[in-house]
py3Dmol code that shows the C-alpha trace and the ligand (Angstrom):
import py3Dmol

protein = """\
ATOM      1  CA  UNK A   1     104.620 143.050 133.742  1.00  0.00           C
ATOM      2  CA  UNK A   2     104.565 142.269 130.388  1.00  0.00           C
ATOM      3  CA  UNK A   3     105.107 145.089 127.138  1.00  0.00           C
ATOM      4  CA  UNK A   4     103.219 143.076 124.904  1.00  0.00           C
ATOM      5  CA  UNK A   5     100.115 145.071 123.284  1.00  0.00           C
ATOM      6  CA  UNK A   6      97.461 144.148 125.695  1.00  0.00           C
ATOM      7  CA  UNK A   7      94.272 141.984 125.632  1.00  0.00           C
ATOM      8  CA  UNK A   8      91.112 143.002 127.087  1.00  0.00           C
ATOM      9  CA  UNK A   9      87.824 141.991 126.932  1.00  0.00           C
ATOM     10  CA  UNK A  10      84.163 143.279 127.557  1.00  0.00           C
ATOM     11  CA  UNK A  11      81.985 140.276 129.670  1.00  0.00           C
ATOM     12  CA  UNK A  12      78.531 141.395 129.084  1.00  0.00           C
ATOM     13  CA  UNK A  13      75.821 138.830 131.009  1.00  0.00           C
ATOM     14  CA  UNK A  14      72.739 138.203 128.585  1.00  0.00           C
ATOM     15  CA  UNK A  15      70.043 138.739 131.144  1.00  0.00           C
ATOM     16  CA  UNK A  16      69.083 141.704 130.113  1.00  0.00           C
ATOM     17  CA  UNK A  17      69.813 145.098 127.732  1.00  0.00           C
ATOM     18  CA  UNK A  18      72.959 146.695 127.780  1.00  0.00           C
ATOM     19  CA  UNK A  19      72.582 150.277 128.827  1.00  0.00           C
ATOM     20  CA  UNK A  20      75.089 153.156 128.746  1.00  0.00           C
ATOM     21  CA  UNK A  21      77.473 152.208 131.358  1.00  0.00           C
ATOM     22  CA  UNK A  22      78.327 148.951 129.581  1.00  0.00           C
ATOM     23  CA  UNK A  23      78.597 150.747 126.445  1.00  0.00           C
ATOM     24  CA  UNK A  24      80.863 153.121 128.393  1.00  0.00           C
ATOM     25  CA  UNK A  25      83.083 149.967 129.999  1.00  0.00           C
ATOM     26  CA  UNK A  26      83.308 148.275 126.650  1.00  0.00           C
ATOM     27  CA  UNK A  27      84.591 151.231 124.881  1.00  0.00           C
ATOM     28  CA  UNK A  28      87.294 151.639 127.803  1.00  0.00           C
ATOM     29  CA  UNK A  29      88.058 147.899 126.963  1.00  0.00           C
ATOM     30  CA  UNK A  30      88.231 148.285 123.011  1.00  0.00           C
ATOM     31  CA  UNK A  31      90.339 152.083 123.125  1.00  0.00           C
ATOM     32  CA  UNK A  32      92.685 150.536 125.538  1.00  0.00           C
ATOM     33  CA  UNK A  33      93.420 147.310 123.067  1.00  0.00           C
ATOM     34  CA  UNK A  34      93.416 149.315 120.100  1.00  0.00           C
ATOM     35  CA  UNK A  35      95.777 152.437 121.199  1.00  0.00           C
ATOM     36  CA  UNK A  36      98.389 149.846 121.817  1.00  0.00           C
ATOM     37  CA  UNK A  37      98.023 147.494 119.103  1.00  0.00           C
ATOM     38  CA  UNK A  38      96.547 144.505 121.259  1.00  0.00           C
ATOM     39  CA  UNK A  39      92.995 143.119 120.904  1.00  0.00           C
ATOM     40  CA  UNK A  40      89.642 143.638 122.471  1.00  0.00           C
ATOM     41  CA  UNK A  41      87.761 140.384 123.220  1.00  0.00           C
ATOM     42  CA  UNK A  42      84.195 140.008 123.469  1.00  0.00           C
ATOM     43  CA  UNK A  43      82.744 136.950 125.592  1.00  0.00           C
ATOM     44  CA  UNK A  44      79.170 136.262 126.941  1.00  0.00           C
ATOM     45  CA  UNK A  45      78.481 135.363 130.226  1.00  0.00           C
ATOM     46  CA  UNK A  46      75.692 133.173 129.697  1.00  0.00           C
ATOM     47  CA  UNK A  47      75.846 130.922 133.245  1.00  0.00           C
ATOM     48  CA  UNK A  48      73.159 132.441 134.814  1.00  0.00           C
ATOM     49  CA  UNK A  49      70.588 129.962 134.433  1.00  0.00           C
ATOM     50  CA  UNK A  50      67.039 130.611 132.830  1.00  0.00           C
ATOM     51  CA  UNK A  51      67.995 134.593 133.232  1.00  0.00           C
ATOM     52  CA  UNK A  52      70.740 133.969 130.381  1.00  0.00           C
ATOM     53  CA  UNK A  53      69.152 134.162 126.827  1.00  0.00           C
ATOM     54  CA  UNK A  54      70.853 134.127 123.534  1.00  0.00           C
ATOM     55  CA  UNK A  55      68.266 136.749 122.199  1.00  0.00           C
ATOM     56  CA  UNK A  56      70.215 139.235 124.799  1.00  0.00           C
ATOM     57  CA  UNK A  57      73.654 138.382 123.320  1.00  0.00           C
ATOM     58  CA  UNK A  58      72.670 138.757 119.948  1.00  0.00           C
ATOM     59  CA  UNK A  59      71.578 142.461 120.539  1.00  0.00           C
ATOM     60  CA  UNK A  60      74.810 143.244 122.361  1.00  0.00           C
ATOM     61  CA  UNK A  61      76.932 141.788 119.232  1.00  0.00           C
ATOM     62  CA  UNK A  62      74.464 144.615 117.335  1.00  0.00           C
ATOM     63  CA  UNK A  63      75.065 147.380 119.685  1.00  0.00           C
ATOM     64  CA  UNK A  64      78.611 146.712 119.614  1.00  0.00           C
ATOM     65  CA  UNK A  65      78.938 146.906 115.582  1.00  0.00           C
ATOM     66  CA  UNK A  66      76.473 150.208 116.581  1.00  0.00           C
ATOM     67  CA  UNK A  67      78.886 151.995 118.669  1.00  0.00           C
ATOM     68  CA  UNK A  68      81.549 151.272 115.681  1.00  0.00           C
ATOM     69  CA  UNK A  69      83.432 148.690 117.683  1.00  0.00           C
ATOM     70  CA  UNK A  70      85.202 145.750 116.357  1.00  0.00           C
ATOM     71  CA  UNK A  71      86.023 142.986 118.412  1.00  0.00           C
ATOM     72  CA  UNK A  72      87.180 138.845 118.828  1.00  0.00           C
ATOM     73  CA  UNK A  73      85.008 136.610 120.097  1.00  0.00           C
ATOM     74  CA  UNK A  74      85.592 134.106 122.187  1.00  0.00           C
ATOM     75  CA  UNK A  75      83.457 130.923 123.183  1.00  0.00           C
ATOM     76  CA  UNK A  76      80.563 131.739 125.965  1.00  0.00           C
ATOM     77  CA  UNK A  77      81.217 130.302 129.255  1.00  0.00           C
ATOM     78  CA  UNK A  78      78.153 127.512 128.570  1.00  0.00           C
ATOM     79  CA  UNK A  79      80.538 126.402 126.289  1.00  0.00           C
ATOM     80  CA  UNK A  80      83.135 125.959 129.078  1.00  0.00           C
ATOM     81  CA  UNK A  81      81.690 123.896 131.824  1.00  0.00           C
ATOM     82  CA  UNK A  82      83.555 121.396 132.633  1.00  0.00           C
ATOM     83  CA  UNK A  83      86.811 123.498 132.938  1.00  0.00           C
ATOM     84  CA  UNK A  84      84.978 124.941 135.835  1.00  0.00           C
ATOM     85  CA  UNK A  85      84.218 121.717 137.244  1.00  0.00           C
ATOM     86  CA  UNK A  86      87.766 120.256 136.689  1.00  0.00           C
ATOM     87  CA  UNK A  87      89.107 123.317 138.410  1.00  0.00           C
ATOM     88  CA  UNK A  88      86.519 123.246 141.384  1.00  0.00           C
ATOM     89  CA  UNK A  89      87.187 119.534 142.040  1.00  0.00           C
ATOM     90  CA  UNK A  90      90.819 120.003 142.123  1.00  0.00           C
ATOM     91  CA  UNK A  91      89.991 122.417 144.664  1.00  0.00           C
ATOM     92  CA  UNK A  92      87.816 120.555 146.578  1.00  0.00           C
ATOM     93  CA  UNK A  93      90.324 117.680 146.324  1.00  0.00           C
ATOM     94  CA  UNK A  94      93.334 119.766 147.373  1.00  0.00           C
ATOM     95  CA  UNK A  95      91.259 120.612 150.362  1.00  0.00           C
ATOM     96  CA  UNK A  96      90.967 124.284 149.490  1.00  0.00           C
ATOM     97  CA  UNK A  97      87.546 124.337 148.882  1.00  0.00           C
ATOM     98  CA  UNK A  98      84.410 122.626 151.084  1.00  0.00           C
ATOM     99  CA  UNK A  99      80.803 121.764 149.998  1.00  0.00           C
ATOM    100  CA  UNK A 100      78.016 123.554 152.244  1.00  0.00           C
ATOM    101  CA  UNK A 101      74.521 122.743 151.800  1.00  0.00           C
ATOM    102  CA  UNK A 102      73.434 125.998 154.021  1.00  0.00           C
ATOM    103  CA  UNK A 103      71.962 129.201 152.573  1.00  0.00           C
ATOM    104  CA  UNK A 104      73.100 132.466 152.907  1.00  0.00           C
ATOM    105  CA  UNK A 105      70.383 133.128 155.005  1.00  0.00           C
ATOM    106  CA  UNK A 106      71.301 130.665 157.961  1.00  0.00           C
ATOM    107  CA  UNK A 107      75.182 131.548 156.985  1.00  0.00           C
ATOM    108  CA  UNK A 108      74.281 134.656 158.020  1.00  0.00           C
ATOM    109  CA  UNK A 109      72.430 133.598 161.625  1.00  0.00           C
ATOM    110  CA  UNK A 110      75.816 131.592 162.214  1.00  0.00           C
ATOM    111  CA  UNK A 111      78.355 132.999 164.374  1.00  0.00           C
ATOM    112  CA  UNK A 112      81.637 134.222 162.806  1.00  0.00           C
ATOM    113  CA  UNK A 113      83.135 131.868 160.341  1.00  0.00           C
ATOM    114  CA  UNK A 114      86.053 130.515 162.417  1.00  0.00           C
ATOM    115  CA  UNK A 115      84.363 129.771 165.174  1.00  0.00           C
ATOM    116  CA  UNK A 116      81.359 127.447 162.696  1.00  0.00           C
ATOM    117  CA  UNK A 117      83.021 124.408 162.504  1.00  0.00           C
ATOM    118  CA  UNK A 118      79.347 123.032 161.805  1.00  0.00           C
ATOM    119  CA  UNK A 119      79.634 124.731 158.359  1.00  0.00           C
ATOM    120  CA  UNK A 120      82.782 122.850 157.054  1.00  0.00           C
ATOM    121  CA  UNK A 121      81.949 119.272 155.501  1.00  0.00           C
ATOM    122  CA  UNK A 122      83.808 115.963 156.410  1.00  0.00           C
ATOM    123  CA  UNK A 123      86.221 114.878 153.480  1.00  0.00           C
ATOM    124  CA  UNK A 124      84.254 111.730 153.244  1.00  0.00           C
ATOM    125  CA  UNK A 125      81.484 114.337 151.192  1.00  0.00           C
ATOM    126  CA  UNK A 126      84.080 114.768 148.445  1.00  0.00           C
ATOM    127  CA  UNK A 127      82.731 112.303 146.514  1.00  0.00           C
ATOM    128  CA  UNK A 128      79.454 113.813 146.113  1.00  0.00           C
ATOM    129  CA  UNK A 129      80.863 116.574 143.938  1.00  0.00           C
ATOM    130  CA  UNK A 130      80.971 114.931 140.814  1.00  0.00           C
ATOM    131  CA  UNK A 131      77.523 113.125 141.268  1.00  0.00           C
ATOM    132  CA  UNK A 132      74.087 114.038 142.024  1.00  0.00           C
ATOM    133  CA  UNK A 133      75.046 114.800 145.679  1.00  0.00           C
ATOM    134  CA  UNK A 134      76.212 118.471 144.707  1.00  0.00           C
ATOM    135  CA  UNK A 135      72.276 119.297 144.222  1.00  0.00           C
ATOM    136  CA  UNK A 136      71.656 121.455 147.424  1.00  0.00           C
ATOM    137  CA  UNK A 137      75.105 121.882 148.253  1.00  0.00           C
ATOM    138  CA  UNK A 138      77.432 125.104 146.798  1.00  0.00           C
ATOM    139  CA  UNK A 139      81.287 124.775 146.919  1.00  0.00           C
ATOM    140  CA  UNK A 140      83.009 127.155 148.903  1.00  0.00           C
ATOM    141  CA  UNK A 141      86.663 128.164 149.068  1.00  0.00           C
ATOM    142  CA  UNK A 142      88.362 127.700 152.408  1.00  0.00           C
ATOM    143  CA  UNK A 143      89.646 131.116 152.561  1.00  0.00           C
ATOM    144  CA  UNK A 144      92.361 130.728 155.440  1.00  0.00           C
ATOM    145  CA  UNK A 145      93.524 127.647 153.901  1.00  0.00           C
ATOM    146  CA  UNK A 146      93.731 129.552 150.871  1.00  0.00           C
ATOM    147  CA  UNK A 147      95.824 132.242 152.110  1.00  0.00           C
ATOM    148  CA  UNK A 148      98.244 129.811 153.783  1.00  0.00           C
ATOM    149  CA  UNK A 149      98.963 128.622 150.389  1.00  0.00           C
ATOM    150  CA  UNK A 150      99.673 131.581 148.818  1.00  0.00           C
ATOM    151  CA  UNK A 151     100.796 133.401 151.555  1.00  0.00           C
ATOM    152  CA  UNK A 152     101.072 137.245 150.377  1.00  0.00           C
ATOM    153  CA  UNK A 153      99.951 138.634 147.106  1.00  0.00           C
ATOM    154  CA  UNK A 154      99.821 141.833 145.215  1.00  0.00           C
ATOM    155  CA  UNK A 155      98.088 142.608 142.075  1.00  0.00           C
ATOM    156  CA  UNK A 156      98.446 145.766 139.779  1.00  0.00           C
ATOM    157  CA  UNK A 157      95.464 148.116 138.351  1.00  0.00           C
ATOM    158  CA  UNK A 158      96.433 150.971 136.153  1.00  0.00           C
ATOM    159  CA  UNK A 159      94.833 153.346 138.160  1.00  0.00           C
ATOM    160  CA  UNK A 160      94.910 152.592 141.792  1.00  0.00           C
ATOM    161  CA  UNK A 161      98.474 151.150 141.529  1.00  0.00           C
ATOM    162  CA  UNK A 162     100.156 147.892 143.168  1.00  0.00           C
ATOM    163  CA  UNK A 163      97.565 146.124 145.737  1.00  0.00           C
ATOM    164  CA  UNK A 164      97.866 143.909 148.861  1.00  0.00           C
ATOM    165  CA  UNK A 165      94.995 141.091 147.431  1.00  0.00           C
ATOM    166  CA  UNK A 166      92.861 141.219 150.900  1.00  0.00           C
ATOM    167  CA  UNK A 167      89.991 138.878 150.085  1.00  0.00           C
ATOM    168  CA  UNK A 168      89.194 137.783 153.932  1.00  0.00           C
ATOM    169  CA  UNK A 169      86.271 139.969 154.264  1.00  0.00           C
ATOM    170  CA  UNK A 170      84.510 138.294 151.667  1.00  0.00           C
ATOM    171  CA  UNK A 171      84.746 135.378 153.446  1.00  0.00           C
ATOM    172  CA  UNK A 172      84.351 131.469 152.065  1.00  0.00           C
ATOM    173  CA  UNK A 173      83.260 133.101 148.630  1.00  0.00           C
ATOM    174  CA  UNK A 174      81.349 130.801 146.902  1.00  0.00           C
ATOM    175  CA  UNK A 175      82.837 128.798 143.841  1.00  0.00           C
ATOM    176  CA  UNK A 176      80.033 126.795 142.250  1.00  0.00           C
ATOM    177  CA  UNK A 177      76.419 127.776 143.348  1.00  0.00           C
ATOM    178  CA  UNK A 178      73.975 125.627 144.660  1.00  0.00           C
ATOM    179  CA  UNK A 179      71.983 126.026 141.107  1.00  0.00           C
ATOM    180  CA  UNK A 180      74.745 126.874 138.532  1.00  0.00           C
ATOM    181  CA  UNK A 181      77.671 125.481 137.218  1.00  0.00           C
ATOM    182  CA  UNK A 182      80.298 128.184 138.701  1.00  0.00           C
ATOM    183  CA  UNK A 183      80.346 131.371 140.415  1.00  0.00           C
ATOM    184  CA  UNK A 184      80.948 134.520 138.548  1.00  0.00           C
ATOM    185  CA  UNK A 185      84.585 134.155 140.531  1.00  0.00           C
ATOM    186  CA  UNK A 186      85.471 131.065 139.235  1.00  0.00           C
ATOM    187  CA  UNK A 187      84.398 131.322 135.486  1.00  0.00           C
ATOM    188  CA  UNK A 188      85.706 134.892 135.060  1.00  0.00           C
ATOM    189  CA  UNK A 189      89.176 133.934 136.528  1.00  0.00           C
ATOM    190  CA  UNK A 190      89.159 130.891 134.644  1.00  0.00           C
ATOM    191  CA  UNK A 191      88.545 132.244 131.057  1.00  0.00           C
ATOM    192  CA  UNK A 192      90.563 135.333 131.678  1.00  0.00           C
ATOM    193  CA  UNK A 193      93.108 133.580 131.788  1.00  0.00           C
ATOM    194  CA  UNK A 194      92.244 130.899 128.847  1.00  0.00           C
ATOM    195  CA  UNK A 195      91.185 133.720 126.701  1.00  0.00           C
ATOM    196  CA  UNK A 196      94.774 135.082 127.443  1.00  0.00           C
ATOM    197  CA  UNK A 197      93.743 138.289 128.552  1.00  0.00           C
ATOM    198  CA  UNK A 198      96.598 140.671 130.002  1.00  0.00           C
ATOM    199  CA  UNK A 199      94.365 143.576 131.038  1.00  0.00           C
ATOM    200  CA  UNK A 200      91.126 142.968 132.917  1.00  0.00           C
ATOM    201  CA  UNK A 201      88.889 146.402 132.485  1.00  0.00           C
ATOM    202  CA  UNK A 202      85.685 146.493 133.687  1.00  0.00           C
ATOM    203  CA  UNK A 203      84.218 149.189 136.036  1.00  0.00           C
ATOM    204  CA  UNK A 204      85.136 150.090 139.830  1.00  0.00           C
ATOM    205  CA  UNK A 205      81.940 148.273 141.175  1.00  0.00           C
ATOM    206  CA  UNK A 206      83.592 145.397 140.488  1.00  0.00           C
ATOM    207  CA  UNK A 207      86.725 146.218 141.965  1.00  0.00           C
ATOM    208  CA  UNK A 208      86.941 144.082 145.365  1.00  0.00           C
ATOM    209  CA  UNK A 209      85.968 140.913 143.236  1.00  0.00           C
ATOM    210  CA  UNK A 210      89.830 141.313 142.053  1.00  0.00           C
ATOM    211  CA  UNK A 211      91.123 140.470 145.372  1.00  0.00           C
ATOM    212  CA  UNK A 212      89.652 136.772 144.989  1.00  0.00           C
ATOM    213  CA  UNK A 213      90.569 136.520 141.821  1.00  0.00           C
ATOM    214  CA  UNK A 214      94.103 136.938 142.151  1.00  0.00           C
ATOM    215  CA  UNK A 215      93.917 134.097 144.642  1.00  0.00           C
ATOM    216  CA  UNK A 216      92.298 132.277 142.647  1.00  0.00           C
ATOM    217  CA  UNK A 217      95.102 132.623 140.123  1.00  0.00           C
ATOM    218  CA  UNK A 218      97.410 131.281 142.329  1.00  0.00           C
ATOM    219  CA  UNK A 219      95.784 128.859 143.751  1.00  0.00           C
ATOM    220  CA  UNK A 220      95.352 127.562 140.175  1.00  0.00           C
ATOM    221  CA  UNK A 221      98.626 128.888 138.542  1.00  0.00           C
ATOM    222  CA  UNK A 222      97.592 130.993 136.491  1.00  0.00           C
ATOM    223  CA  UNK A 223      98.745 134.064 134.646  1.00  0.00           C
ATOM    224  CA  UNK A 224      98.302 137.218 136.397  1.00  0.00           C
ATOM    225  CA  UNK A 225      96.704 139.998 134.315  1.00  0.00           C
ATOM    226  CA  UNK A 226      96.869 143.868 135.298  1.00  0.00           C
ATOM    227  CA  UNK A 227      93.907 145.485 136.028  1.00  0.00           C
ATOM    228  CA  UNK A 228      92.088 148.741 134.981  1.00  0.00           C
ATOM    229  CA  UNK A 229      89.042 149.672 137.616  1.00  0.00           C
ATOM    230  CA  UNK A 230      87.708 152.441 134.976  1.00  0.00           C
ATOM    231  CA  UNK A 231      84.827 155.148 136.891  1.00  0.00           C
ATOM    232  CA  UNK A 232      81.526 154.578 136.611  1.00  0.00           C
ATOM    233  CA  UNK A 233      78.824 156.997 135.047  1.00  0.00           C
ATOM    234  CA  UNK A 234      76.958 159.391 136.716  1.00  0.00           C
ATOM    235  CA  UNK A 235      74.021 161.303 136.173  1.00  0.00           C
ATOM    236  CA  UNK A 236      73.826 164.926 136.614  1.00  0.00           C
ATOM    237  CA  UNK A 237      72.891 164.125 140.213  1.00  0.00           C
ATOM    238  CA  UNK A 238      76.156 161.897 140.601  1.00  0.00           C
ATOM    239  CA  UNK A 239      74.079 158.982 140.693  1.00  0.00           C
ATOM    240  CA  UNK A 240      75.582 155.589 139.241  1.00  0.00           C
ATOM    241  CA  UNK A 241      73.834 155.627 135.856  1.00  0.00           C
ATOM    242  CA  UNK A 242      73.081 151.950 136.014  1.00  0.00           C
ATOM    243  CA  UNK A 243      70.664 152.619 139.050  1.00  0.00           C
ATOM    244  CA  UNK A 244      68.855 154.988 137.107  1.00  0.00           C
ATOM    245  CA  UNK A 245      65.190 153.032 136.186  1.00  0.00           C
ATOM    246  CA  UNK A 246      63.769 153.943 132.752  1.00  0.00           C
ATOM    247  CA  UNK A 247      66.611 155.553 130.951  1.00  0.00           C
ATOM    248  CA  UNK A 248      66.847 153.291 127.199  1.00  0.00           C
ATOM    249  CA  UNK A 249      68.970 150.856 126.756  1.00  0.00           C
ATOM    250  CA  UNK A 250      71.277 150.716 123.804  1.00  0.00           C
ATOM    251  CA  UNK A 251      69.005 148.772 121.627  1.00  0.00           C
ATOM    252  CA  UNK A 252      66.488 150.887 121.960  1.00  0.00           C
ATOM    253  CA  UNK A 253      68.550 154.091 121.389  1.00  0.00           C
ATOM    254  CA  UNK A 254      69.772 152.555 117.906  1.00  0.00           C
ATOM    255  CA  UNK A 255      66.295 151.355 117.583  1.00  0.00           C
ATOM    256  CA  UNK A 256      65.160 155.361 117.551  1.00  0.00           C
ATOM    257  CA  UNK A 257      67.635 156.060 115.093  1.00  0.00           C
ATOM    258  CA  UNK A 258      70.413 157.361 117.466  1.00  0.00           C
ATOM    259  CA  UNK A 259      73.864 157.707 116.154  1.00  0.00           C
ATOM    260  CA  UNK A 260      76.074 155.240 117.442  1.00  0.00           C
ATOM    261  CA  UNK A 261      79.268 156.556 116.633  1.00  0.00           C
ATOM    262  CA  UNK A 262      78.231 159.852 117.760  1.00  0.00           C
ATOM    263  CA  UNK A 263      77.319 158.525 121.435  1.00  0.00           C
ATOM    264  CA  UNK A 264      80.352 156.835 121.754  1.00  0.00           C
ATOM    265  CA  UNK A 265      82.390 159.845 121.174  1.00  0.00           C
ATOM    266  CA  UNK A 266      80.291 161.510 123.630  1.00  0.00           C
ATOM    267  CA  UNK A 267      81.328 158.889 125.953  1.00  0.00           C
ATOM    268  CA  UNK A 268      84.983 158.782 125.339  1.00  0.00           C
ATOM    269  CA  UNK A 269      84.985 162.961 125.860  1.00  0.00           C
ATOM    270  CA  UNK A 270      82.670 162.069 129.187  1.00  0.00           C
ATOM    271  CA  UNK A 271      80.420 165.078 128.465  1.00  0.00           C
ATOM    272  CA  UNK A 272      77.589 163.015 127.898  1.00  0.00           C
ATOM    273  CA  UNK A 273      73.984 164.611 128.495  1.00  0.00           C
ATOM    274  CA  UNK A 274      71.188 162.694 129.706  1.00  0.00           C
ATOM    275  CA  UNK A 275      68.395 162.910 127.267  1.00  0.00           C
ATOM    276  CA  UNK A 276      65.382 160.576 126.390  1.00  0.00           C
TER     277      UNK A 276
END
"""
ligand_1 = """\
10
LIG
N 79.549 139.152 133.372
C 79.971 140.144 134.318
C 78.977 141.294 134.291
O 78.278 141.453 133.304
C 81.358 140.578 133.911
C 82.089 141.336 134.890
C 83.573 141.462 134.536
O 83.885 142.200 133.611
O 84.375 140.810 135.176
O 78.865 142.015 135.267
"""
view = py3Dmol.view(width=600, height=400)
view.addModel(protein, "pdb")
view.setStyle({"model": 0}, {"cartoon": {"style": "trace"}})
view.addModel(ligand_1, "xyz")
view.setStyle({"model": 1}, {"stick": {}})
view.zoomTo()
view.show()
């Protein structure tokens, strides 16, 4: 582990507002840069197909400077495609990875993984991966093979402590979707590690997703990061916050002439009360 002041970073997707509990996970990220004299990142997630738009991103830049945070930017991840490509063909050519042209629906009528041998693609459909021929078909990563490669892992998040990385119940994740350009797997792990971040904070939903990852790291030698899995927000019926329909987003909150420096204190002292 390194002592360097850390990097983090706050991923925000623009297909839609950012509501409280991003505002929440980005402060985590910033405070956590800033107490130790590293930097907080911002980068947009914008791979999402027609759901992505650039109107989105621009609010969250304005909510950001709202809450009285100050961040780097780094290049969205449309910017970044054919990294993801390069490093999904190198998996597919290593063998790691397979295309599969079925959906999860008739995945799911299959019978367990190991014993669908119907699922797993000839070598001779490599080639279609860099042509025309991946329409229809997503890439997915040969888990077992995977974890013969790497054999046993741990990864580290501030909070929960050291980890045995246990992705096998996610099964052959997928690593470029039938319809985009890369999973949310492959990009994150990919510009994590290109943006040089050293601490990866986002909220516990998103916890399991860190067991693929740090395969994924290996598998492409890259830098491991620590983690921090930070709580989630709950309303005063200890419901997540972000399933709670109707409550404003940020934009509109700074739109009604809220403070934003005031709400993010409220968030960083967690005694936050539900109003409008
Ligand atoms: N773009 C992802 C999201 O908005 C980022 C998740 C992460 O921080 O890894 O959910």
């Amino acid at each position: 582990m390194s002592d360097l002041p850390p990097i983090t970073r706050f991923a925000p997707s623009p297909n839609g507002p950012l509501h409280l509990g991003h505002a929440y996970s980005a402060i985590v990220a910033h405070d956590l840069a800033r107490e130790a004299g590293g930097r907080f990142l911002l980068r947009i997630e914008d791979i999402d197909g027609p759901r992505s738009k650039p109107e989105f991103a621009d609010e969250f830049r304005r909510d950001l400077e709202w809450l009285g945070l100050e961040w780097d930017e780094v290049p969205a991840q449309s910017t970044r495609l054919d990294h993801y490509a390069a490093a999904a063909e190198e998996l597919l050519e290593r063998g790691l990875a397979y295309l599969c042209c079925l959906t999860r629906k008739e995945l799911s009528g299959l019978p367990p993984r190991r014993g669908a041998d119907g699922l797993k693609y000839p070598a001779s459909s490599r080639g279609q991966f860099a042509g025309e021929g991946m329409e229809g078909a997503a890439l997915r990563l040969d888990i077992d093979r995977a974890m013969e490669e790497v054999g046993e892992l741990l990864w580290i998040d501030d909070i929960a402590g050291e980890i045995k990385a246990d992705p096998r119940p996610f099964g052959d994740v997928v690593l470029v979707r039938k319809d985009l350009p890369a999973s949310y797997h492959l990009a994150v792990t990919l510009d994590d590690a290109r943006d040089g971040v050293t601490l990866v904070t986002r909220g516990l939903d998103l916890f399991a997703a860190s067991h693929i990852h740090r395969v994924l790291q290996a598998l492409l030698d890259l830098p491991v990061p620590r983690w921090h899995h930070h709580r989630l927000l709950l309303d005063e019926n200890g419901e997540k916050l972000a399933k709670r329909k109707g409550s404003p987003s940020l934009s509109d909150r700074r739109r009604m002439g809220e403070e934003g420096a005031v709400l993010a204190e409220q968030l960083r002292l967690q005694n936050f009360t539900l109003g409008t």
